[in-house]
C-alpha positions in Angstrom: 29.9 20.1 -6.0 27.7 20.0 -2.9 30.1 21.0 -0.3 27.5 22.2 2.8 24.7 19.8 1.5 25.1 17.1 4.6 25.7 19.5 7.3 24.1 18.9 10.5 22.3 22.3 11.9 20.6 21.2 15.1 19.2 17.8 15.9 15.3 17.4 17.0 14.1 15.4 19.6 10.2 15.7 18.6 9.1 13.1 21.6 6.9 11.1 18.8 6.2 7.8 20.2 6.4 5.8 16.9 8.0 6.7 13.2 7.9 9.9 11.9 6.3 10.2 8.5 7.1 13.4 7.4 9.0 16.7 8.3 8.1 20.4 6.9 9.8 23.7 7.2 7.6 26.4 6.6 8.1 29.6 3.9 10.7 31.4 5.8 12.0 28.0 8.1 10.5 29.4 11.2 8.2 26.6 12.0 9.0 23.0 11.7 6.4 20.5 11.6 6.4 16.7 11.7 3.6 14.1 11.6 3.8 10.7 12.9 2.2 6.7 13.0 1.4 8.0 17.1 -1.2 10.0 15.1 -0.1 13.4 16.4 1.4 16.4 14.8 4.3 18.6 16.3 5.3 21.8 16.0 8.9 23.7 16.2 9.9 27.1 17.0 13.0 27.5 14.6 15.7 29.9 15.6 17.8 31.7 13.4 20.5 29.6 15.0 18.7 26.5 13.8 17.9 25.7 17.2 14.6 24.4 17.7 11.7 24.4 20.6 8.4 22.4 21.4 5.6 25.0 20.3 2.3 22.7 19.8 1.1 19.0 19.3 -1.8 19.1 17.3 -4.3 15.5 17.9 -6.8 16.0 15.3 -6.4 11.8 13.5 -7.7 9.1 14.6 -4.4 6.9 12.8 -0.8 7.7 11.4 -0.3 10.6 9.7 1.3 10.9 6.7 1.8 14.3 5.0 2.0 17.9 6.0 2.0 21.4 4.3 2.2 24.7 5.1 0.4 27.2 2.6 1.9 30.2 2.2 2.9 33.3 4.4 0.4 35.6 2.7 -2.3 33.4 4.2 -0.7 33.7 7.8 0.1 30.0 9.3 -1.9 27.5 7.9 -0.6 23.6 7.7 -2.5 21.1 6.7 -2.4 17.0 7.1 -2.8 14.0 5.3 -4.2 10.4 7.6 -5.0 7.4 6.9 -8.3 7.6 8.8 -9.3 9.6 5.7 -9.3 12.6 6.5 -7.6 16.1 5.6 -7.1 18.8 8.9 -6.0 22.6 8.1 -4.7 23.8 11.0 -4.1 27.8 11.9 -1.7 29.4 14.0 -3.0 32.5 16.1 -1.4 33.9 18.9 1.4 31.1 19.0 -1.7 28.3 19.6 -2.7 26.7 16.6 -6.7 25.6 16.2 -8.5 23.5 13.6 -9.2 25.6 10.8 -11.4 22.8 8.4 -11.9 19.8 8.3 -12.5 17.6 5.0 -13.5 13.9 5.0 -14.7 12.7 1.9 -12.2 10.4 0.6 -13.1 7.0 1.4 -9.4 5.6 2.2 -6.4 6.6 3.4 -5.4 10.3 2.2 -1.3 9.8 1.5 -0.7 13.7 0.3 -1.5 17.4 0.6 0.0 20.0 -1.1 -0.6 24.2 -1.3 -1.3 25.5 -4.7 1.4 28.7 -5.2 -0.2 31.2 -3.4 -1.6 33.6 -6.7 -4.7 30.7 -6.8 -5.3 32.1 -3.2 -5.6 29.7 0.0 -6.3 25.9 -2.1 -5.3 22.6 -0.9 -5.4 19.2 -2.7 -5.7 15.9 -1.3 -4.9 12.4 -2.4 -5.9 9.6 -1.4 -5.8 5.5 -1.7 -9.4 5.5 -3.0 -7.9 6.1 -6.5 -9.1 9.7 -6.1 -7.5 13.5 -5.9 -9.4 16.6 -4.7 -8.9 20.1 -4.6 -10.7 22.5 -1.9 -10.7 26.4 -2.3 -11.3 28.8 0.1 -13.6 31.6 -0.4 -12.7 34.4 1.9 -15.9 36.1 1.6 -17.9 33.5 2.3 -15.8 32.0 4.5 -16.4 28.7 3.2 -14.3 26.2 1.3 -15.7 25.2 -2.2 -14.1 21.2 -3.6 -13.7 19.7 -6.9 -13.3 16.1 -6.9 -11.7 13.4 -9.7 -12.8 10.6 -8.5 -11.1 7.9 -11.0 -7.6 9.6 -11.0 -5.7 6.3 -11.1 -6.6 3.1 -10.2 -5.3 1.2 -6.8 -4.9 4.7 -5.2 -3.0 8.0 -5.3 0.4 8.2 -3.6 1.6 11.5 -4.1 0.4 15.6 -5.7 2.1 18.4 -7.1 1.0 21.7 -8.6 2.8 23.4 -11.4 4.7 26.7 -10.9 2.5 29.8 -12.3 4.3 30.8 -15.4 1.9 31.4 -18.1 1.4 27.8 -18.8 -1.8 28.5 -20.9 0.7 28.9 -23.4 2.0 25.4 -23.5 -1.1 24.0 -24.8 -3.1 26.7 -25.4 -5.2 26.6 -22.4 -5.0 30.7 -21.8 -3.8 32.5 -19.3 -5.7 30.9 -16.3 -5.0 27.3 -16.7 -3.6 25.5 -13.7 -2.0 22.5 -13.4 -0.9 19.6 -11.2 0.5 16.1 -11.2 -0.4 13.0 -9.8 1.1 9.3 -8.9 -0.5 6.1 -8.7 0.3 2.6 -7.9 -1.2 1.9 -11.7 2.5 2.9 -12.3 1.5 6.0 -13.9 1.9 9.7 -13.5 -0.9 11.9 -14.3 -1.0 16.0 -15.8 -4.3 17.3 -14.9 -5.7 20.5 -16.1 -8.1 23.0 -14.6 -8.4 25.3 -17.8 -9.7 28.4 -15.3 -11.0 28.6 -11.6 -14.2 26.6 -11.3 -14.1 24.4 -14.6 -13.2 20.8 -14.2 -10.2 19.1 -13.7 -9.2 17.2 -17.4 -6.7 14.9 -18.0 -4.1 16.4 -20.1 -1.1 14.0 -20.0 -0.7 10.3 -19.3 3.5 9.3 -18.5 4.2 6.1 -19.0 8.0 4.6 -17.5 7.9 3.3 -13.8 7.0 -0.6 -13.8 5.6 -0.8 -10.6 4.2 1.4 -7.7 5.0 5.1 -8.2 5.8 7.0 -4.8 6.1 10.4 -5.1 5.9 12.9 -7.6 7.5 16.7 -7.5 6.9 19.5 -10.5 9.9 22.2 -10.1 8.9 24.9 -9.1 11.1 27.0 -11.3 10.9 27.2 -15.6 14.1 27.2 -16.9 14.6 28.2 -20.3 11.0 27.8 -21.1 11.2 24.1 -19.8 8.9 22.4 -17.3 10.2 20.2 -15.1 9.0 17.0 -13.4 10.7 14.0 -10.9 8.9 11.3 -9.7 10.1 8.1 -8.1 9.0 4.7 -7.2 8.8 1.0 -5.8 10.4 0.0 -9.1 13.4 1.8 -7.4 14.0 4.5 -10.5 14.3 8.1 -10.4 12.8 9.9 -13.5 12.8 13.2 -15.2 10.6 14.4 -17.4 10.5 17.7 -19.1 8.5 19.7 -21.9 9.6 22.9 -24.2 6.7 25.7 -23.7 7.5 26.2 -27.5 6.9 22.9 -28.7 4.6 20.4 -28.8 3.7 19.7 -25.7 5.3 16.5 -25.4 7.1 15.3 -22.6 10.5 13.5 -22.6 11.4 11.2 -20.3 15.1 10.1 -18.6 16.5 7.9 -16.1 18.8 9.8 -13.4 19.1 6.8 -10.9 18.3 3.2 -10.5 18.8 2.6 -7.1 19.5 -0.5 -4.6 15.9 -0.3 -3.3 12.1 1.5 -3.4 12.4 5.0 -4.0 10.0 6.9 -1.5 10.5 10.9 -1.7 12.1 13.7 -4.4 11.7 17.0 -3.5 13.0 20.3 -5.5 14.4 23.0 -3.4 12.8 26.2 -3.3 14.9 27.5 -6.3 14.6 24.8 -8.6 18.2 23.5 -9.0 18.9 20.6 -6.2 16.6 17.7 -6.2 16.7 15.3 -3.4 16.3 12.0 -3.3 15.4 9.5 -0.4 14.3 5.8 -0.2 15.2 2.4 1.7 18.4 2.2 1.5 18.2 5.5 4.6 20.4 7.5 2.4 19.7 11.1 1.0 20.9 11.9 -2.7 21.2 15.4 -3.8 21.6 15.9 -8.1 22.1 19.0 -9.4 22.0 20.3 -13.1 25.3 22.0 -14.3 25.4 24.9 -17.1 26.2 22.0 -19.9 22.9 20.3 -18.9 24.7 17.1 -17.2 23.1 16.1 -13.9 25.6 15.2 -10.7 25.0 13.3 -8.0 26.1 13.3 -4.6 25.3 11.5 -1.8 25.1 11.8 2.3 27.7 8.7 2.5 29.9 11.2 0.0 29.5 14.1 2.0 30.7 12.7 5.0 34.5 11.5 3.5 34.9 14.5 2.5 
């Protein structure tokens, strides 16, 4: 069902001196950034070809980095990162040279996510971090300053992972209005977290508390895509299960909950493509799983190890 899914494009030698942390493709997969435990970030030309070349290497953390994101195009090229010496750095790209755009350093441990709202809230970033909070900074182009809202007691032991809802009209699941935003945390209280912002500048409320991992949840990914009036959520975790939950915009706002995988070991990543219908899945086992929803609602699953005896 996944015939092109483990196809090998171009390898990258990035030069990093220790483990790489993450890897990000930009809006259009022209730029390829990766972040590192050597503490630097570096950035990739990408071809058309999928051939890739050395473009910057960004030293901006004073330990390993963990997270990268690129906002979107609209906002020309803007990436942000996630260390653990606390702080958040939004980098921008001018002229092929890329410069420190912000710099935000008021979490009080190490900052294990960013993420981009979807670009209609304009350029805003949020940040998670191990001191058990999340925060979201806003930048106002007029002033040219950056405004942040801050939950301080998100989850207890820390924050692992952030995600921001898709912008449908998702005042109308709970009756929010129009401008309500949303995003979803992880912890390592085993939780994940729906927060609400119910328009721009009010607080961030807790709207939803999902109970199902049993230990340490790793990362957590909303789709970015409705289907059928449906929201989406995976999240994974040390407990080594992948979840799905999912709520009808026409009913009660309740959200269900099922098991797609219990694997061998921790469960680190799930990410959603860009269209909504592949969600991958990575962990410690070093394999990648790709599941896929067919038109009679029954998920597939097919991994690297698959791909390659075909």
């Amino acid at each position: 069902p996944f015939p092109a899914m483990a196809t090998v494009v171009s390898r990258v030698d990035t030069a990093h001196t220790d483990a790489i942390n993450d890897a990000q493709l930009n809006y259009h997969g022209t730029r390829l950034a990766t972040c590192s435990n050597d503490r630097s970030i570096k950035v990739f030309d990408v071809k058309p070809n999928g051939q890739s070349y050395p473009m910057a290497e960004l030293s901006g953390h004073n330990g390993p980095v963990w997270k990268l994101s690129w906002a979107h195009p609209r906002f020309d090229s803007v990436l942000a990162s996630a260390g653990y010496d606390k702080k958040v750095v939004l980098w921008q790209e001018t002229g092929g040279r890329f410069s420190q755009m912000h710099e935000y350093g008021e979490h009080e441990a190490s900052v294990n996510a960013v993420a981009f709202a979807p670009h209609q809230y304009g350029l805003v970033l949020a940040s998670a971090s191990s001191d058990g909070s999340f925060a979201v900074l806003s930048f106002d182009a007029d002033a040219r300053q950056w405004a942040v809202a801050r939950v301080t007691k998100a989850h207890d032991q820390g924050v692992n992972a952030i995600s921001w809802a898709p912008t449908v009209n998702l005042g109308a699941f709970e009756g929010r209005g129009e401008g309500a935003r949303r995003l979803v945390t992880a912890g390592n209280d085993k939780l994940v977290k729906i927060w609400c912002q119910s328009e721009p500048g009010a607080p961030w409320q807790l709207e939803k508390q999902l109970s199902g991992h049993t230990d340490f949840v790793r990362d957590v990914a909303w789709n970015p895509v409705v289907h059928h009036d449906t929201l989406t959520i995976a999240s994974c975790g040390q407990d080594r299960s992948l979840l799905l939950w999912r709520c009808r915009g026409t009913g009660d706002g309740e959200w269900s909950c099922k098991q797609l995988e219990r694997a061998e070991g921790a469960l680190w990543h799930v990410s959603w493509s860009q269209c909504g219908s592949i969600l991958a899945l990575s962990g410690e086992d070093n394999k990648i799983v790709y599941w896929k929803e067919n038109l009679q609602k029954e998920w597939t699953r097919s991994a690297e190890d698959d791909q390659q005896r075909q």
